[in-house]
N, C-alpha and C positions, 0 to 999 in steps of 0.2 A: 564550280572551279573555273578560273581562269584560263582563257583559251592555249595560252603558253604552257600551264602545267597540262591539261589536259591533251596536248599533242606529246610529253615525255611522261608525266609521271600517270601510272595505274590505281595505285592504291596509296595513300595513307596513312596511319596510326600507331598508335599511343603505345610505347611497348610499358612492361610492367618492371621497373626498376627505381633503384633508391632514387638518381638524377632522374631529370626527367630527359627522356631519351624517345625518339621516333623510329618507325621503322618506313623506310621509303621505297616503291615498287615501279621501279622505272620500265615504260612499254617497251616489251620486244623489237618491235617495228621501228622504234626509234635511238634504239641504246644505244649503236654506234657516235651518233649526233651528241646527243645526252654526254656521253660518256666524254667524249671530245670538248664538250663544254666544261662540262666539269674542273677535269684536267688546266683547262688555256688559264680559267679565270681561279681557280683557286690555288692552296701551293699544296704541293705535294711533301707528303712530309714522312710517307715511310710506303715501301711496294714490296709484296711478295709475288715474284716470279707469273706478274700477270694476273696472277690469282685474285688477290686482295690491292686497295689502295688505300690508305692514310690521309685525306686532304684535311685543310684549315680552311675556312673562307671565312673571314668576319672574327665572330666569335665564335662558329659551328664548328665541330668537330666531327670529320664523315668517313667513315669506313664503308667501303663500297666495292661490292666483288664485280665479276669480269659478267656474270649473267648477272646484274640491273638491279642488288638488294643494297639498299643503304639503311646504314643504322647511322643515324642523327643526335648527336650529344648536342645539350647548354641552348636549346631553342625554349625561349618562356615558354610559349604555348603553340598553338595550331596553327591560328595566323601569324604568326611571326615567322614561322617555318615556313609555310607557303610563298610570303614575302620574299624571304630569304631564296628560296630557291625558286621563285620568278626571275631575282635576280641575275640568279645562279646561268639559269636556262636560258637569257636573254640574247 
């Protein structure tokens, strides 16, 4: 993994659903940074009370709680995600 992901993101993979959809494990150590990136560069598109966020970036679609779990809609495959969210994290 890419030195970028590997200073935010912990885990990886493929959740089981009709889209194909990811699930993303963002480190502890770094979630406030993380989560700040997230935010600046993509658009926020729906918030519950801190709890959950809604962003868009690209064509990704990312639901992402307040402790570090993203679930990832509309990424083709593994690498692309990883792409996508080097970008993200840059």
């Amino acid at each position: 993994m890419d030195l970028i992901l590997k200073r935010y993101i912990k885990d990886v993979s493929e959740a089981c659903a009709e889209r194909k959809e990811f699930v993303v494990t963002l480190r502890i150590d770094s979630l406030e940074e993380a989560l700040k990136k997230v935010f600046r560069k993509g658009l926020v598109t729906g918030n519950v009370l801190g709890v959950m966020a809604k962003v868009k970036y690209k064509n990704l679609e990312i639901s992402i709680t307040n402790t570090g779990r993203m679930l990832v809609r509309n990424a083709d495959n593994i690498e692309g995600l990883k792409e996508a969210l080097k970008e993200l994290l840059t």
